[in-house]
C-alpha positions as CSV (number, residue, x, y, z in Angstrom):
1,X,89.6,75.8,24.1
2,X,90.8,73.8,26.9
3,X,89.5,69.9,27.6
4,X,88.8,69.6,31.2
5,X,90.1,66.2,33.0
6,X,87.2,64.2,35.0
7,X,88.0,63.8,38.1
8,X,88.6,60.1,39.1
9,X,87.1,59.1,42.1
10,X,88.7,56.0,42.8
11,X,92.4,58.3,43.3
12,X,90.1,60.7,45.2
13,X,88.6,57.9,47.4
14,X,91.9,56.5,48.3
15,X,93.2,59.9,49.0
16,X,90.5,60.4,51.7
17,X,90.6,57.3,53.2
18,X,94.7,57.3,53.0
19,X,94.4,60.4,54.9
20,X,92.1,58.9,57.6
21,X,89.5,61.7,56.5
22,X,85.7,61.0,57.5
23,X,86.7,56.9,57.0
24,X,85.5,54.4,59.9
25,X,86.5,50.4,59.9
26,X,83.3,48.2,59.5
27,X,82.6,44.8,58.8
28,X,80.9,44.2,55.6
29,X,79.0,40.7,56.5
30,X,78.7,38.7,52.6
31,X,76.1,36.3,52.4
32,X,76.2,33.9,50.1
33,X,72.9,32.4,49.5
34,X,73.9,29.7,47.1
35,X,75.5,28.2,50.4
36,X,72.8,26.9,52.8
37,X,74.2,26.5,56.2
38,X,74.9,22.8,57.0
39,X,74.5,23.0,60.5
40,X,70.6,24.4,60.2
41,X,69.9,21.9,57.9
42,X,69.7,19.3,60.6
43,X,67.6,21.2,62.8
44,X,65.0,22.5,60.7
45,X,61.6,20.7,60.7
46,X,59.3,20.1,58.0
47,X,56.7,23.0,59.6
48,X,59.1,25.5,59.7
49,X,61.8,26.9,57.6
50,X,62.8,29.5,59.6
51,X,66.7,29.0,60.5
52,X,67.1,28.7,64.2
53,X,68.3,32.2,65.6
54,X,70.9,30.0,68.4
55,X,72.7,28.5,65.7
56,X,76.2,29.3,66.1
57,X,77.5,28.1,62.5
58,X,75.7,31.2,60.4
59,X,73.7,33.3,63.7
60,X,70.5,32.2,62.2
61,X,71.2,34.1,58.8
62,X,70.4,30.2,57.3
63,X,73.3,30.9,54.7
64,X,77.0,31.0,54.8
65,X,78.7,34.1,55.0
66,X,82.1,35.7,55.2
67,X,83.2,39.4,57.2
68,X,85.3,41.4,55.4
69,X,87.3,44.1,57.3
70,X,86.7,46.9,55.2
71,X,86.8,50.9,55.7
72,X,83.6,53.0,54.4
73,X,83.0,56.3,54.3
74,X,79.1,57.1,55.8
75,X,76.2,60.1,56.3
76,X,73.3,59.9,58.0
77,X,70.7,61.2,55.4
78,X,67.6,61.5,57.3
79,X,67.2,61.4,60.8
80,X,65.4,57.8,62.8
81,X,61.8,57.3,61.9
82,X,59.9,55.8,64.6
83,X,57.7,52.6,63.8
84,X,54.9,50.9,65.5
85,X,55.5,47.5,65.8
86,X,54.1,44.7,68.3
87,X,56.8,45.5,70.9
88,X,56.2,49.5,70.9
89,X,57.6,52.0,68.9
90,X,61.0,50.8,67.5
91,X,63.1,54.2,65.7
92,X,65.8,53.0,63.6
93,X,68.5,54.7,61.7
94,X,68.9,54.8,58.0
95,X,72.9,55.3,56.7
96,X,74.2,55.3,53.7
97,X,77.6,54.0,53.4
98,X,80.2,54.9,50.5
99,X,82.6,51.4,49.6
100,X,85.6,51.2,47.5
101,X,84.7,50.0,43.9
102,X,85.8,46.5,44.7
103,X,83.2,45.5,47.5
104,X,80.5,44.7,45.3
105,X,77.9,44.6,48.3
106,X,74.6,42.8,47.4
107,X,70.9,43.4,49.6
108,X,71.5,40.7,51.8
109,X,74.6,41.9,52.9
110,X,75.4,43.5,56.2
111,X,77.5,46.9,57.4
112,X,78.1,46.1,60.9
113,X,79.5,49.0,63.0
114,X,82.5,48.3,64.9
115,X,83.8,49.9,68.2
116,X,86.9,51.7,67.4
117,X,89.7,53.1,69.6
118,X,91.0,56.5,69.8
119,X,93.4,55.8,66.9
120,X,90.1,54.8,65.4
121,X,91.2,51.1,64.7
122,X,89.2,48.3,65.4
123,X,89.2,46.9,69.0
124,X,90.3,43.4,69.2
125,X,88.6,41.2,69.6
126,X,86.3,42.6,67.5
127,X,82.8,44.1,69.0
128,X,80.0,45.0,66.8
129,X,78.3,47.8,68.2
130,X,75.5,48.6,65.1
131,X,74.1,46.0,62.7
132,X,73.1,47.6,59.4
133,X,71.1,45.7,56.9
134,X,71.7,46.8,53.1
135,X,68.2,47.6,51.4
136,X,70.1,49.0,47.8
137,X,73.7,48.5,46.8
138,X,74.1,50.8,43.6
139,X,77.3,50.6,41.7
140,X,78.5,54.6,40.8
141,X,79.8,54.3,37.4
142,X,82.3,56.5,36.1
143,X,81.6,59.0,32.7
144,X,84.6,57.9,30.6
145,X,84.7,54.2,30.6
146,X,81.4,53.1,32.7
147,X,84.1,51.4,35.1
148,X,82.7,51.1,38.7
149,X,84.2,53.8,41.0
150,X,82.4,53.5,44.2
151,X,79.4,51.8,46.1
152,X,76.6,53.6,47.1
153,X,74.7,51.3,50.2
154,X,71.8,52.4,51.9
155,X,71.3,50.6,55.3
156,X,68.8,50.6,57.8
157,X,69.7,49.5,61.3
158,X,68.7,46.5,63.4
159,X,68.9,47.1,66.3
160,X,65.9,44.1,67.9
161,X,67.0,41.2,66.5
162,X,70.8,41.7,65.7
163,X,70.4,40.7,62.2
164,X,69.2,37.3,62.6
165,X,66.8,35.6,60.0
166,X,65.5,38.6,58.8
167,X,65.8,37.7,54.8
C-alpha cells in the first residue's frame, strides 16, 4: 500500500503568490497595545478617554502601530449586509484574507486595501483605498507537525470612520 505525502501549504502558498495568482499587496496595520501613543497622552482629559481622531502620531487608534507591506490572498464570503445605524443604513463588506504563516495578525489589527497599478504593485505614495478591521485571526495548523501554515482573517470593512478609535 502506498503512503500518501500531505500537501504543504506553505510551498503551495508561495507558489501561488510567486506566480502572481489571485495575490493583491495590502497593508497589514499591527497595533501594539502595550504602546500607548505619547502624543494622545497629552491631550486626553480626565472625562474622556477617547484618543483624539486628528492626532497625527497613531490616527486616533490611541496605540502605536507599524504597516507592514504584505501580499494576501482574499474572497469575499458573503455579500454586504446593510445596518441601521444613527446616520442611515451603513452596508459594509465582510473579507476574509489568507496571510503567510509568518504574519501572526491579532483582532486589533488592520488589512488596509491598497490601490494598485496595472502591474498590480502598489502606487506610490501609497493610497489606501479600503480599511478592513480584523474581527478573528485563526492560525491554520498543519496535520504532521501542528506548525502554522497560513492565516485565516476575517475582516469587516470601515468604510465611516477610516478606522479611527474604534477598539
Amino acid at each position: 500500500m502506498t503512503k500518501l505525502n500531505f500537501i504543504d501549504f506553505r510551498k503551495e502558498l508561495e507558489l501561488l503568490r510567486n506566480a502572481g495568482l489571485h495575490h493583491m499587496w495590502v497593508a497589514l496595520r499591527c497595533v501594539d497595545l502595550g504602546t500607548p501613543c505619547t502624543e494622545c497622552s497629552k491631550v486626553i482629559d480626565v472625562h474622556h478617554e477617547q484618543p483624539p481622531r486628528s492626532c497625527t502620531s497613531c490616527l486616533g487608534i490611541g496605540y502605536s502601530f507599524v504597516d507592514k507591506l504584505v501580499k494576501a490572498y482574499r474572497y469575499r464570503p458573503l455579500y454586504g449586509v446593510d445596518t441601521k445605524t444613527m446616520v442611515g443604513v451603513i452596508n459594509t463588506q465582510t473579507r476574509v484574507y489568507i496571510l503567510e504563516h509568518g504574519q501572526q495578525p491579532k483582532q486589533v489589527d488592520w488589512i488596509l486595501e491598497l490601490e494598485l497599478n496595472s502591474d498590480n504593485q502598489p502606487v506610490q505614495p501609497f493610497r489606501v483605498t479600503s480599511r478592513f478591521k480584523i474581527q478573528d485571526a485563526m492560525p491554520m495548523r498543519g496535520d504532521d507537525d501542528g506548525r502554522i501554515e497560513y492565516w485565516h482573517c476575517i475582516a469587516e470593512e470601515r468604510n465611516l470612520d477610516d478606522g479611527k478609535a474604534t477598539f
